[in-house]
Gaussian input, Z-matrix of N, CA and C with variables (Angstrom, degrees):
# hf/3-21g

backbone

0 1
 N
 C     1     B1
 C     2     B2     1     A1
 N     3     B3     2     A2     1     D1
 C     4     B4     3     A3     2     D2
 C     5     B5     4     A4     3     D3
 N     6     B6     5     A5     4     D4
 C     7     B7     6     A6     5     D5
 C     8     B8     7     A7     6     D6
 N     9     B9     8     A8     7     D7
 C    10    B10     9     A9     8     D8
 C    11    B11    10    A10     9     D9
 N    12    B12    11    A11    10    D10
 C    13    B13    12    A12    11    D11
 C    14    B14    13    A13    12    D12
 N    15    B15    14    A14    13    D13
 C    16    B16    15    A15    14    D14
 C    17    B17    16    A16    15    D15
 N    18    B18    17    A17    16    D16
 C    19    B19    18    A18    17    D17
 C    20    B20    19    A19    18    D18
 N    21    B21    20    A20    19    D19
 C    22    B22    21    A21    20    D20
 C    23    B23    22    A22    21    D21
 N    24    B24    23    A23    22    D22
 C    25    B25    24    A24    23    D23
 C    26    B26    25    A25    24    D24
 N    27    B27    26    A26    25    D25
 C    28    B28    27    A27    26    D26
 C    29    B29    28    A28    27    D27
 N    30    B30    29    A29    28    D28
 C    31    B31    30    A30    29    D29
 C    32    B32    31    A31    30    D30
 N    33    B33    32    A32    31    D31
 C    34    B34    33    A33    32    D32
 C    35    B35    34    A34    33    D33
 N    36    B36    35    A35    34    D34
 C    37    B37    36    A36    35    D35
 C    38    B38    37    A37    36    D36
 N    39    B39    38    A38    37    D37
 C    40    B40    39    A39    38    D38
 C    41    B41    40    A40    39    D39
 N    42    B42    41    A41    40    D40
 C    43    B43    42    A42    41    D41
 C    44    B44    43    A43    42    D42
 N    45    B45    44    A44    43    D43
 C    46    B46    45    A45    44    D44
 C    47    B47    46    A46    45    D45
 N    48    B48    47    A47    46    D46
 C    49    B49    48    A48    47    D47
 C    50    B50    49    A49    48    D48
 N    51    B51    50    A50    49    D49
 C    52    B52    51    A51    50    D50
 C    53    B53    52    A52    51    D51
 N    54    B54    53    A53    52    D52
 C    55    B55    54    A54    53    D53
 C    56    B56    55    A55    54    D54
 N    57    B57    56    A56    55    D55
 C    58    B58    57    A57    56    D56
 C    59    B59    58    A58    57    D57
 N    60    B60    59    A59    58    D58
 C    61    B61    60    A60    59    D59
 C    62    B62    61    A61    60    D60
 N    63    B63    62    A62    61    D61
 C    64    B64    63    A63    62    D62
 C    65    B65    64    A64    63    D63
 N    66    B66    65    A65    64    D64
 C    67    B67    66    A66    65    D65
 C    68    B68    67    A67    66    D66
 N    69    B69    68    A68    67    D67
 C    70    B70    69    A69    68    D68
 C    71    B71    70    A70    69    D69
 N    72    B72    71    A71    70    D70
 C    73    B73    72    A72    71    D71
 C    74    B74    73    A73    72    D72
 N    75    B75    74    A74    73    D73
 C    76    B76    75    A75    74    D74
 C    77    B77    76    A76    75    D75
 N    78    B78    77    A77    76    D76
 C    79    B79    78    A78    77    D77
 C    80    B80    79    A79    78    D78
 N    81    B81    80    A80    79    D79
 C    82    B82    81    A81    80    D80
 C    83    B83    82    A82    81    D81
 N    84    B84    83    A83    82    D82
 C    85    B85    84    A84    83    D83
 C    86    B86    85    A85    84    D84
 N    87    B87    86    A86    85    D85
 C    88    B88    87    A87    86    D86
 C    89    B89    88    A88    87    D87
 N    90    B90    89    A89    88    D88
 C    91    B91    90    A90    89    D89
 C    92    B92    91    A91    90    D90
 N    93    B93    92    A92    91    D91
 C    94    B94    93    A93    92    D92
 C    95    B95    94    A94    93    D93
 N    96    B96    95    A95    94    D94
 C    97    B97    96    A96    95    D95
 C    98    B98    97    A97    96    D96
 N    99    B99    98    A98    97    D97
 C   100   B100    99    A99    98    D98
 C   101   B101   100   A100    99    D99
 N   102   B102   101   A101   100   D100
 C   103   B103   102   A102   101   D101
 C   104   B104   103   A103   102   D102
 N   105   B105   104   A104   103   D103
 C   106   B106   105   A105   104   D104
 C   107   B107   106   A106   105   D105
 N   108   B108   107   A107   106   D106
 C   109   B109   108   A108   107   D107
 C   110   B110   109   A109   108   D108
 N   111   B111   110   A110   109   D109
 C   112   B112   111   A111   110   D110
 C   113   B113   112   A112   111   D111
 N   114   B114   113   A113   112   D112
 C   115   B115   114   A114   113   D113
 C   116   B116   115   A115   114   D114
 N   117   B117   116   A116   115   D115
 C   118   B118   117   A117   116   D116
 C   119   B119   118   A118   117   D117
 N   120   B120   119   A119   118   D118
 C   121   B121   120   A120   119   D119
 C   122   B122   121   A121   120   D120
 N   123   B123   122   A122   121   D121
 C   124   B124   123   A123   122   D122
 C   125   B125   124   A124   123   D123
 N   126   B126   125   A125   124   D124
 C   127   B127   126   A126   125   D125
 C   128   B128   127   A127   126   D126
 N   129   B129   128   A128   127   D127
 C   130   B130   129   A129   128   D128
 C   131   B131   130   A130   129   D129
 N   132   B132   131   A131   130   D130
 C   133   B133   132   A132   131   D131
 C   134   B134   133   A133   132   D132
 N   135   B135   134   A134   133   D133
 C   136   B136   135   A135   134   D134
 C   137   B137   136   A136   135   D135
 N   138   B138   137   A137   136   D136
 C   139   B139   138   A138   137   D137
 C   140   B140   139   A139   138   D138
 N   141   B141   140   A140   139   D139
 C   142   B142   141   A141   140   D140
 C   143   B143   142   A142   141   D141
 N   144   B144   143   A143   142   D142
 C   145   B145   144   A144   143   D143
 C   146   B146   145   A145   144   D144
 N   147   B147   146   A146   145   D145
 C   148   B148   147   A147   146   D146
 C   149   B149   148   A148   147   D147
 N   150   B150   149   A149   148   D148
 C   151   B151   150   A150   149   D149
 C   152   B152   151   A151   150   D150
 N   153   B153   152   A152   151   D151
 C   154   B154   153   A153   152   D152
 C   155   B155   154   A154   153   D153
 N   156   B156   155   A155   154   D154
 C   157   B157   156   A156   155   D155
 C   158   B158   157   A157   156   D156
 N   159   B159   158   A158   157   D157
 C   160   B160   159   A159   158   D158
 C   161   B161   160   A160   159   D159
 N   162   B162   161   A161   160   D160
 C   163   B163   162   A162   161   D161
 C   164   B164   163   A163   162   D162
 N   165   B165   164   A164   163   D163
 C   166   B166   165   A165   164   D164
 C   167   B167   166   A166   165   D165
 N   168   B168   167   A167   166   D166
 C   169   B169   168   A168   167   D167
 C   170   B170   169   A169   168   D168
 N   171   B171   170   A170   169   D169
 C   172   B172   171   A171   170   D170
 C   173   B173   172   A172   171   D171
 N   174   B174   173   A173   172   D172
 C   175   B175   174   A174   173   D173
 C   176   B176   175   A175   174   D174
 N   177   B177   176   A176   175   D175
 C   178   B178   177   A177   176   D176
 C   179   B179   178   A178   177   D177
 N   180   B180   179   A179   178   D178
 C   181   B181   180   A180   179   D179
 C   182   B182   181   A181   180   D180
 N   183   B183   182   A182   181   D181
 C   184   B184   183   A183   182   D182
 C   185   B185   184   A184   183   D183
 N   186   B186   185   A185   184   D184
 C   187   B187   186   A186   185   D185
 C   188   B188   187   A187   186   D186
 N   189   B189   188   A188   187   D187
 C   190   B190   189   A189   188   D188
 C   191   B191   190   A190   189   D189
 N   192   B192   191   A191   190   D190
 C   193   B193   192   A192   191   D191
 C   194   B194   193   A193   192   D192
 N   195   B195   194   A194   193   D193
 C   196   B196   195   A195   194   D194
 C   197   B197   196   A196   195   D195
 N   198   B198   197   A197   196   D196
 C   199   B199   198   A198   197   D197
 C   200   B200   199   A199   198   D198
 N   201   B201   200   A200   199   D199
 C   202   B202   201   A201   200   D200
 C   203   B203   202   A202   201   D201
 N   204   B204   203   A203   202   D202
 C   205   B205   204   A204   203   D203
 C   206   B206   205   A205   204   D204
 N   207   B207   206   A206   205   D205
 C   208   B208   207   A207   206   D206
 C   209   B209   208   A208   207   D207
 N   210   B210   209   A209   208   D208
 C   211   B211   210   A210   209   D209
 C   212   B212   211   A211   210   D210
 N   213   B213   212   A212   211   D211
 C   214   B214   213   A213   212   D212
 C   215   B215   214   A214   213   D213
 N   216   B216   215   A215   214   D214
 C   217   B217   216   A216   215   D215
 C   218   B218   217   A217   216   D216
 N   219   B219   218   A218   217   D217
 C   220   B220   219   A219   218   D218
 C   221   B221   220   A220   219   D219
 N   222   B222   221   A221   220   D220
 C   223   B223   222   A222   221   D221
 C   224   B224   223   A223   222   D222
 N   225   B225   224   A224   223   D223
 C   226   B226   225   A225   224   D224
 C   227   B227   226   A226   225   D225
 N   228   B228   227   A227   226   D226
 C   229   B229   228   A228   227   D227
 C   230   B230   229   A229   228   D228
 N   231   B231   230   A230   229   D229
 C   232   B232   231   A231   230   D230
 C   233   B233   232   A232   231   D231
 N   234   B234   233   A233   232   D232
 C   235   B235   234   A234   233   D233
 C   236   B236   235   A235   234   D234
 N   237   B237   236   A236   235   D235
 C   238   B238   237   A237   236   D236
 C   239   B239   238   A238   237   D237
 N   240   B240   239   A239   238   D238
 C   241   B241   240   A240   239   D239
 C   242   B242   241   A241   240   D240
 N   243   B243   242   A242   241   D241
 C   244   B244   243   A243   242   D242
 C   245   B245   244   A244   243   D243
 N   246   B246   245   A245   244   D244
 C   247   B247   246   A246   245   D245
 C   248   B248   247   A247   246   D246
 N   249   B249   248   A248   247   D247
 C   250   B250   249   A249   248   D248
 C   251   B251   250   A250   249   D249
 N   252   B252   251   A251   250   D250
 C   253   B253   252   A252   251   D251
 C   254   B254   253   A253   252   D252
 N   255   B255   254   A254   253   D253
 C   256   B256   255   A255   254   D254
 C   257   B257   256   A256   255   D255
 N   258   B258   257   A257   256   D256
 C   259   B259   258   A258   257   D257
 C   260   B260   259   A259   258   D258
 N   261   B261   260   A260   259   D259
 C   262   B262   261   A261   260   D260
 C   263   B263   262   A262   261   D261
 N   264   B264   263   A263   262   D262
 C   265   B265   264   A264   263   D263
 C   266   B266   265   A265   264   D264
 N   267   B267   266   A266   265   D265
 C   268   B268   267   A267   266   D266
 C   269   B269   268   A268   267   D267
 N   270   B270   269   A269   268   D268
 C   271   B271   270   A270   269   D269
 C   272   B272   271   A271   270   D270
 N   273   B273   272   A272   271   D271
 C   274   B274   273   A273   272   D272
 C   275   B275   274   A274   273   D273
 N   276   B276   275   A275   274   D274
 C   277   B277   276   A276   275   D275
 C   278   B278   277   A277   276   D276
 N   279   B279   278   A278   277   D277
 C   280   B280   279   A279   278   D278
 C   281   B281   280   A280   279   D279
 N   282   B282   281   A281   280   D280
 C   283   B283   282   A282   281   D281
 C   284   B284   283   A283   282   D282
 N   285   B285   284   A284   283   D283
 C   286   B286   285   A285   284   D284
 C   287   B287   286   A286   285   D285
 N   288   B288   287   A287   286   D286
 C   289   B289   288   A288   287   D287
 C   290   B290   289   A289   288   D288
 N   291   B291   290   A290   289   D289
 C   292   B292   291   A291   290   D290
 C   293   B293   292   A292   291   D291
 N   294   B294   293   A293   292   D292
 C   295   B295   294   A294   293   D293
 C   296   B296   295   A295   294   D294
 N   297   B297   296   A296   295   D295
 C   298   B298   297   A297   296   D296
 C   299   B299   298   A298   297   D297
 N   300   B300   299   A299   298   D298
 C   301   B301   300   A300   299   D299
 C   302   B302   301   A301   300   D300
 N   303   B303   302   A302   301   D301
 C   304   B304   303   A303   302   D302
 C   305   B305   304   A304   303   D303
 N   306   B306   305   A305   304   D304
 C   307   B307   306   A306   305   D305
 C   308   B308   307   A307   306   D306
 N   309   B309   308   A308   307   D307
 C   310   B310   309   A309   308   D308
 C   311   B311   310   A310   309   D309
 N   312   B312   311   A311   310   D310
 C   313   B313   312   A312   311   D311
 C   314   B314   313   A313   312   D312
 N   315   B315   314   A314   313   D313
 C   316   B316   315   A315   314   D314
 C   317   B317   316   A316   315   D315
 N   318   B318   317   A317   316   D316
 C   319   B319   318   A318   317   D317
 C   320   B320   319   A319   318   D318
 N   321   B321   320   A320   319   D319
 C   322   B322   321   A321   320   D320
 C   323   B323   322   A322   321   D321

   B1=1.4409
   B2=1.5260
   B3=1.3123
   B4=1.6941
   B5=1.6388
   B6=1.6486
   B7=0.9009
   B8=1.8984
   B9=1.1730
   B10=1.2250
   B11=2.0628
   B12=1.3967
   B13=1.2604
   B14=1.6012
   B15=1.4982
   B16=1.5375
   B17=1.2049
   B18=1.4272
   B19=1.9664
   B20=1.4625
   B21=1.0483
   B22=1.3335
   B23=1.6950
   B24=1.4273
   B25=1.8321
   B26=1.2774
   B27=1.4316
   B28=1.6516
   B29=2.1218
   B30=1.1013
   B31=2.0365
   B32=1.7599
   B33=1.4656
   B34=1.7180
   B35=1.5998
   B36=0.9672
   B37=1.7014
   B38=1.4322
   B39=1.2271
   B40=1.3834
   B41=1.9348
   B42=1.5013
   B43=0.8693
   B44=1.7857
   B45=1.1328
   B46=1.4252
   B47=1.2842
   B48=1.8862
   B49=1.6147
   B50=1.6611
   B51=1.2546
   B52=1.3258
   B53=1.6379
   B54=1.2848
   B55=1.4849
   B56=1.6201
   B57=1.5110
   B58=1.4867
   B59=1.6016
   B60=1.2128
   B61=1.2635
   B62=2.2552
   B63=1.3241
   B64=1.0778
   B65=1.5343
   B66=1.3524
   B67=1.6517
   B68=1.4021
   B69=1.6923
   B70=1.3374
   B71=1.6668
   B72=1.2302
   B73=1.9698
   B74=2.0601
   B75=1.4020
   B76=1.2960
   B77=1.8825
   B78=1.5107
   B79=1.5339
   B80=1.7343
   B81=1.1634
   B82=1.6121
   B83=1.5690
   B84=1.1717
   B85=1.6324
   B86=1.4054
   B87=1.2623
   B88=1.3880
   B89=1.6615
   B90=1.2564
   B91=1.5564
   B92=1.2662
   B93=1.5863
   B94=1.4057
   B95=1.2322
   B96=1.5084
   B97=1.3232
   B98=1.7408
   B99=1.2966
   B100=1.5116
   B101=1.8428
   B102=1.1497
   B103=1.5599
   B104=1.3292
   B105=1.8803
   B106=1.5409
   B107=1.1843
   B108=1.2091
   B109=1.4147
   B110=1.7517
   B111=1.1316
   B112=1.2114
   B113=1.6325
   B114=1.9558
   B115=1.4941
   B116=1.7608
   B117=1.1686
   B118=1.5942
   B119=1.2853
   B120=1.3017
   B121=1.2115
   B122=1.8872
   B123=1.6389
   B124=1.5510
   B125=1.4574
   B126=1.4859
   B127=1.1241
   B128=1.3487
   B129=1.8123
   B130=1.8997
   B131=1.7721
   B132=1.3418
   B133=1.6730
   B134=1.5585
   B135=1.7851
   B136=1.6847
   B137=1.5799
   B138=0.6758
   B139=1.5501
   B140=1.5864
   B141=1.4739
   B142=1.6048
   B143=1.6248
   B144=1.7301
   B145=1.9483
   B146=1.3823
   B147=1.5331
   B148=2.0004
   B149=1.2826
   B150=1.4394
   B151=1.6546
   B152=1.8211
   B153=0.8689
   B154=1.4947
   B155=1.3962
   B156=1.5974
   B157=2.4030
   B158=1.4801
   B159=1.2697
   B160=1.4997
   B161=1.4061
   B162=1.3623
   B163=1.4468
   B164=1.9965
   B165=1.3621
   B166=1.1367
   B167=1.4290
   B168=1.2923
   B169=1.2985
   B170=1.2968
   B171=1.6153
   B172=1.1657
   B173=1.5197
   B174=0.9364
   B175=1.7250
   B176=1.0639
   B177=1.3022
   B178=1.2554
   B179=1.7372
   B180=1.8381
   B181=1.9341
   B182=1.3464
   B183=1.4521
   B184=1.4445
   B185=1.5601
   B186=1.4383
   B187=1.3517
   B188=1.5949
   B189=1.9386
   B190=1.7281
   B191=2.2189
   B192=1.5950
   B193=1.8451
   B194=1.5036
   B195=1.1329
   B196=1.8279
   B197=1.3417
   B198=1.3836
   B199=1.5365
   B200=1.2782
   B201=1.6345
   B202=2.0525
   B203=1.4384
   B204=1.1044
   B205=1.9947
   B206=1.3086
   B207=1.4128
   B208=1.1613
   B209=1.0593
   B210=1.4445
   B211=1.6207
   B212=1.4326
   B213=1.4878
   B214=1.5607
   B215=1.4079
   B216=1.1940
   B217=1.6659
   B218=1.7915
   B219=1.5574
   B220=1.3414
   B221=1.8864
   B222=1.4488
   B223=1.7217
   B224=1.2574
   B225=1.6939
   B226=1.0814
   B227=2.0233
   B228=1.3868
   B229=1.5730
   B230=1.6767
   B231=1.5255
   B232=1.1044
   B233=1.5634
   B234=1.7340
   B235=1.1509
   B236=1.3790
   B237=1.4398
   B238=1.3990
   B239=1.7985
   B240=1.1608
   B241=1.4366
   B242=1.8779
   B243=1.3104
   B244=1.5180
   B245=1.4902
   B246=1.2945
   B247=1.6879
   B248=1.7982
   B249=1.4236
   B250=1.3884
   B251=1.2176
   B252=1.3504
   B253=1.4288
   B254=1.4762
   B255=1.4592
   B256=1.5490
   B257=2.1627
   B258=1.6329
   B259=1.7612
   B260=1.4436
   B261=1.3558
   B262=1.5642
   B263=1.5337
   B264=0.9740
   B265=1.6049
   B266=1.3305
   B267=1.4282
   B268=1.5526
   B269=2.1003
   B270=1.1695
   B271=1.8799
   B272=1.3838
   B273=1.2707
   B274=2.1467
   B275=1.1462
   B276=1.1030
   B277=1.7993
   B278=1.7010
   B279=0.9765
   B280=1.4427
   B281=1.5160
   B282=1.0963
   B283=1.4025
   B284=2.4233
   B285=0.8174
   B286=1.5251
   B287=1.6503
   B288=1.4715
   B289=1.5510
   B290=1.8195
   B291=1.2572
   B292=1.0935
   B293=1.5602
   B294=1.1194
   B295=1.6021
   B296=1.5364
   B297=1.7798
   B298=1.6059
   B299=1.5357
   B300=1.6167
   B301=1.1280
   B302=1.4265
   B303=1.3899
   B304=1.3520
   B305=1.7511
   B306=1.6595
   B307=1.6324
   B308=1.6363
   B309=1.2633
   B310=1.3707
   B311=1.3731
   B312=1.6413
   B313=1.3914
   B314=1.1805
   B315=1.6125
   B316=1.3927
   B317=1.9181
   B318=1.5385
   B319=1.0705
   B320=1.8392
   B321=0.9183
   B322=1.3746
   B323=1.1953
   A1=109.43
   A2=119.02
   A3=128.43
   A4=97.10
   A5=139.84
   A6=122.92
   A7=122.11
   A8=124.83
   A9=118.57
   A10=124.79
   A11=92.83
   A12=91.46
   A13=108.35
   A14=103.94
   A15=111.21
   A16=115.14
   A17=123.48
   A18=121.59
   A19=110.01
   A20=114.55
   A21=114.79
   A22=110.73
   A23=103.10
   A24=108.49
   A25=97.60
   A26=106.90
   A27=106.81
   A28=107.56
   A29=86.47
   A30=98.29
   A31=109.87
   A32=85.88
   A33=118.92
   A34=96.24
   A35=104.92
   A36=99.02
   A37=105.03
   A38=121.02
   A39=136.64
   A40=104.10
   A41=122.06
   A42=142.74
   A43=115.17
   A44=107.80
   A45=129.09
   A46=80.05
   A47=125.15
   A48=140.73
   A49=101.35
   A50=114.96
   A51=97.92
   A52=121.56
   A53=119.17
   A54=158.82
   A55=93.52
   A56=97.37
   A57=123.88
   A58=111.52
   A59=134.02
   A60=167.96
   A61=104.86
   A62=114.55
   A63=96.46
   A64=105.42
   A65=95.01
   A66=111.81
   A67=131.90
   A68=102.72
   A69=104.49
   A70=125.41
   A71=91.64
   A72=73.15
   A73=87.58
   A74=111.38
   A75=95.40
   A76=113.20
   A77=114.09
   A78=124.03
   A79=92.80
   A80=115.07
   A81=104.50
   A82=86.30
   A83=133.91
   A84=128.72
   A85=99.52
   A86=125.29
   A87=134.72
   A88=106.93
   A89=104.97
   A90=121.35
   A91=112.33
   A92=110.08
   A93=119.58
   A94=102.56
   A95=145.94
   A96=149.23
   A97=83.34
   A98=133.42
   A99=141.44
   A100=82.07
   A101=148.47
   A102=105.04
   A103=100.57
   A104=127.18
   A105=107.67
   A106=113.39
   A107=121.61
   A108=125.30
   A109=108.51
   A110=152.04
   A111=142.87
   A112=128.54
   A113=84.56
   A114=106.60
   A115=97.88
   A116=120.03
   A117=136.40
   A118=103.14
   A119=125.47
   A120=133.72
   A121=93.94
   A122=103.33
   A123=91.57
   A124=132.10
   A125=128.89
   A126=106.56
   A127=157.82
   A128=94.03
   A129=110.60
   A130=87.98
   A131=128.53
   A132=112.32
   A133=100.04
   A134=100.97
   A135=109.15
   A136=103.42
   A137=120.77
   A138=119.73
   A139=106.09
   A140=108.29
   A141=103.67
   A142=108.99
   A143=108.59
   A144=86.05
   A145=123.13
   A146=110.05
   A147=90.15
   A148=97.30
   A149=128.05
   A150=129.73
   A151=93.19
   A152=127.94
   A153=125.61
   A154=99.76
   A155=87.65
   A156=97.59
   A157=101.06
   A158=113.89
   A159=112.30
   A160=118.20
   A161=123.28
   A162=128.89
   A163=80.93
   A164=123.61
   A165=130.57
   A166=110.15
   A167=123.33
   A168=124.17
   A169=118.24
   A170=124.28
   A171=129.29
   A172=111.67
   A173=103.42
   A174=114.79
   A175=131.08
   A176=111.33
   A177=112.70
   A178=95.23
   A179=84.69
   A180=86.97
   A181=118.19
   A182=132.89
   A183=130.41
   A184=88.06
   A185=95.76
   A186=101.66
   A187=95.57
   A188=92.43
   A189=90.36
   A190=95.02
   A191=70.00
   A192=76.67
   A193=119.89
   A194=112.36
   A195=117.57
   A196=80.95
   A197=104.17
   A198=125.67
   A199=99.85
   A200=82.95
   A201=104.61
   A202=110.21
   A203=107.75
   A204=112.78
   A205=106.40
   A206=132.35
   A207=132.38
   A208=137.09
   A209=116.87
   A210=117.72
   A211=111.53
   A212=117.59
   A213=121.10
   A214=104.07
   A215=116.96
   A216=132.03
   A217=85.72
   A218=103.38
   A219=100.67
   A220=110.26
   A221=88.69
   A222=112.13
   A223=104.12
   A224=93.02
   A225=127.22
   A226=120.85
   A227=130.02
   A228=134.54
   A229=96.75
   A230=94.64
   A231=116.41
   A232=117.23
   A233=131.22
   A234=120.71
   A235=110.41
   A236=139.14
   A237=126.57
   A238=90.54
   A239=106.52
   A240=121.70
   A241=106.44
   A242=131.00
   A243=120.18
   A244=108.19
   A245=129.09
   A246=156.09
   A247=84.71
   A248=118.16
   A249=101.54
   A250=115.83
   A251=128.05
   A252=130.10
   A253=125.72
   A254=97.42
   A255=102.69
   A256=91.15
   A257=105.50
   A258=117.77
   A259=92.66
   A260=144.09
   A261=127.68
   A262=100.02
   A263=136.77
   A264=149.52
   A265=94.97
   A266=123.18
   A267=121.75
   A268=106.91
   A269=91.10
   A270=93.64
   A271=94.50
   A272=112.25
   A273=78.72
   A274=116.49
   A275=108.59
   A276=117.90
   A277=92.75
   A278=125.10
   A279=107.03
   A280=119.03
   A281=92.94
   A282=121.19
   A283=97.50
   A284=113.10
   A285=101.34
   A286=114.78
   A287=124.03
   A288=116.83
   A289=86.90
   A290=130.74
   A291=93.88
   A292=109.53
   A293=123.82
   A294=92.02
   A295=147.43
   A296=92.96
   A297=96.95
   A298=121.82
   A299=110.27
   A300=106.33
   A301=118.02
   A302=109.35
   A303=133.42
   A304=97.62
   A305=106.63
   A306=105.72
   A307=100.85
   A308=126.90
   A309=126.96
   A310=107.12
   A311=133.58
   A312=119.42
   A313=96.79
   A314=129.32
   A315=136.87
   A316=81.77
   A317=127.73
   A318=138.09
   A319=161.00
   A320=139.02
   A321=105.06
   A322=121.49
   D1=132.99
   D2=-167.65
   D3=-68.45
   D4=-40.09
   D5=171.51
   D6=-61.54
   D7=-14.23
   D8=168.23
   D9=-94.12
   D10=29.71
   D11=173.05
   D12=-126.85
   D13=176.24
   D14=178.88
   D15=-105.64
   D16=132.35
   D17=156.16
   D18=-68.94
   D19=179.64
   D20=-170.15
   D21=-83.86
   D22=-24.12
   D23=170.54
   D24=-63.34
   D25=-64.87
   D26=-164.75
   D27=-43.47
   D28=-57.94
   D29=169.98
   D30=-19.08
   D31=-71.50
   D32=-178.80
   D33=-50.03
   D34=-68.81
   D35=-171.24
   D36=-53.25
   D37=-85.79
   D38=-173.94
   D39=-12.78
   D40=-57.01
   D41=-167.25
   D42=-76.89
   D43=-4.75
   D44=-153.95
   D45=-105.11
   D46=-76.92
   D47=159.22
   D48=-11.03
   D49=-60.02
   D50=-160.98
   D51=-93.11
   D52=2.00
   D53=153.38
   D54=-41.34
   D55=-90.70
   D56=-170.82
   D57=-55.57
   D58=-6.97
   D59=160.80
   D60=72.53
   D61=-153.22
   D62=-163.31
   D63=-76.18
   D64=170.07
   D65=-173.49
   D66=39.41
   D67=52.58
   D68=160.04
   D69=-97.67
   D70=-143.29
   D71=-151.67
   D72=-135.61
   D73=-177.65
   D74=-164.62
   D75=-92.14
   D76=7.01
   D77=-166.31
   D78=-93.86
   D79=-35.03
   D80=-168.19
   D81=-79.05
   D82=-50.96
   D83=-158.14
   D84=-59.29
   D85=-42.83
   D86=-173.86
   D87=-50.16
   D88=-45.21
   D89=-169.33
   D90=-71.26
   D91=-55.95
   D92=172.10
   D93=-50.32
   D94=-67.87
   D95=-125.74
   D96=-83.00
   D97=-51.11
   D98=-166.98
   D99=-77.21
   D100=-6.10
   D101=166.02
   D102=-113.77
   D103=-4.38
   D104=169.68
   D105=-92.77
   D106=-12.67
   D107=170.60
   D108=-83.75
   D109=-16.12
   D110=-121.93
   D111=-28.85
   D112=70.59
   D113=-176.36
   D114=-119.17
   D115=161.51
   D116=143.84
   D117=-47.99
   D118=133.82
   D119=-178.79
   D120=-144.98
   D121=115.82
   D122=158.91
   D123=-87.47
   D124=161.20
   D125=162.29
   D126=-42.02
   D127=-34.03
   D128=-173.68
   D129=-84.36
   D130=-2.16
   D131=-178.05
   D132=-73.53
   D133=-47.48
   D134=-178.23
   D135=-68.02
   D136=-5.99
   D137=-174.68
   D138=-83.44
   D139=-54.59
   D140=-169.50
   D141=-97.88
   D142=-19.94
   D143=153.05
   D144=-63.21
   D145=-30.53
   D146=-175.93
   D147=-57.55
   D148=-52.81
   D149=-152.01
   D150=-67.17
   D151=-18.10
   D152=179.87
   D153=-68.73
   D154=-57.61
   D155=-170.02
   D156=-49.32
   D157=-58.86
   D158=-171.18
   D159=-63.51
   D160=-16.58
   D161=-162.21
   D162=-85.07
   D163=-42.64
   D164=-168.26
   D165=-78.68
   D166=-13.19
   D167=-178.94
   D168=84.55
   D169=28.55
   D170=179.04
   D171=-99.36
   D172=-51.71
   D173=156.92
   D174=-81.49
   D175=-179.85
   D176=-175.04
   D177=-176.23
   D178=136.22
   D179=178.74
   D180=-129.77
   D181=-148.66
   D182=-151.14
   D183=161.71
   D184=156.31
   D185=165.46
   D186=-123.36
   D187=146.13
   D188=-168.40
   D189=-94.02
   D190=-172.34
   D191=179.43
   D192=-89.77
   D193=146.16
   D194=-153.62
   D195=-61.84
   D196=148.79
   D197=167.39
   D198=-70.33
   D199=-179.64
   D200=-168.50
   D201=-86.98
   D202=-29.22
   D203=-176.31
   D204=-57.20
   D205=158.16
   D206=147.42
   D207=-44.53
   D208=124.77
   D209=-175.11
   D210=76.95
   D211=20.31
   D212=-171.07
   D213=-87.03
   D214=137.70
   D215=-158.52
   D216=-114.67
   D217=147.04
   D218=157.39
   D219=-81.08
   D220=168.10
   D221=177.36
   D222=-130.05
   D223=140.25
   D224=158.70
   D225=-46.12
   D226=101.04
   D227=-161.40
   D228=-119.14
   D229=124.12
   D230=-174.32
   D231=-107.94
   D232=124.69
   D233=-167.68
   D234=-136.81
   D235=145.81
   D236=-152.81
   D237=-87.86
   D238=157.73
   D239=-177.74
   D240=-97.34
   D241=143.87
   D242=165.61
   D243=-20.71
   D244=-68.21
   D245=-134.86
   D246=-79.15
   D247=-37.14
   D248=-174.88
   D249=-105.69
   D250=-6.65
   D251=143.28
   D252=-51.56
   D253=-40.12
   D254=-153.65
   D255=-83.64
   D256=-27.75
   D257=-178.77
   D258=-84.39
   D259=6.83
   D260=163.69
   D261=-110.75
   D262=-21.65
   D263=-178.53
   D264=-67.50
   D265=-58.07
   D266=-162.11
   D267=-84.62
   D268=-13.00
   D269=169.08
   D270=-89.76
   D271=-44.53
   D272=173.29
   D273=-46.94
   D274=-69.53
   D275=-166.44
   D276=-44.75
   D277=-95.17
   D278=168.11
   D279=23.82
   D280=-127.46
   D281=179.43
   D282=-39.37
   D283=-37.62
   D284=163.96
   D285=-64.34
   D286=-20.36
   D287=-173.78
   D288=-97.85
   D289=-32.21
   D290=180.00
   D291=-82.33
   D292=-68.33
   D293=169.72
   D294=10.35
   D295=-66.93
   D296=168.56
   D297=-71.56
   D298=5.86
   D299=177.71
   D300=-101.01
   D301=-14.36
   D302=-168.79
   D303=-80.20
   D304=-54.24
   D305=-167.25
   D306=-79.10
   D307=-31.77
   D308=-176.45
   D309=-63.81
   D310=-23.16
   D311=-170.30
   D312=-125.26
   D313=40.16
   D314=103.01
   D315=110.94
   D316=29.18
   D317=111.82
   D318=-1.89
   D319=47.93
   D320=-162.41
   D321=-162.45

């Protein structure tokens, strides 16, 4: 089913989440994703892949507790779910067999 798979943003993001480890928020992913990609990345893109991941059951969020600064708003904390560890685990392997298929038949 096309809703249980990943694009390569969604990938990127998802993988970015679990980088940044649990309960981050969507400005660091944004950042990360713009320095492993060294692409422009807008915010509303990171915005509607998490809501994609989570709509898919890869994520999963919370809202954290307002910070200490003044005028500190809580955020939205994003944490990878089993299902999206276990769906970024199996695109390695993936994408690692084709590879080895690419350098093994003299490829590269």
């Amino acid at each position: 089913m096309k809703g249980e798979h990943l694009g390569e943003f969604e990938e990127f993001t998802l993988l970015a989440v679990r980088a940044l480890g649990d309960n981050t928020y969507a400005v660091p992913v944004q950042q990360y994703v713009e320095k492993a990609t060294a692409r422009t990345i807008s915010i509303g893109s990171i915005y509607a892949a998490l809501g994609r991941l989570e709509a898919k059951g890869f994520l999963r969020s919370s809202m954290s507790e307002a910070v200490a600064q003044r005028g500190g708003k809580s955020k939205r904390v994003y944490t990878v779910t089993p299902t999206g560890l276990r769906t970024a685990r199996d695109l390695h392997r993936v994408r690692e067999r084709i590879w080895n298929a690419i350098t093994e038949g003299g490829r590269s």
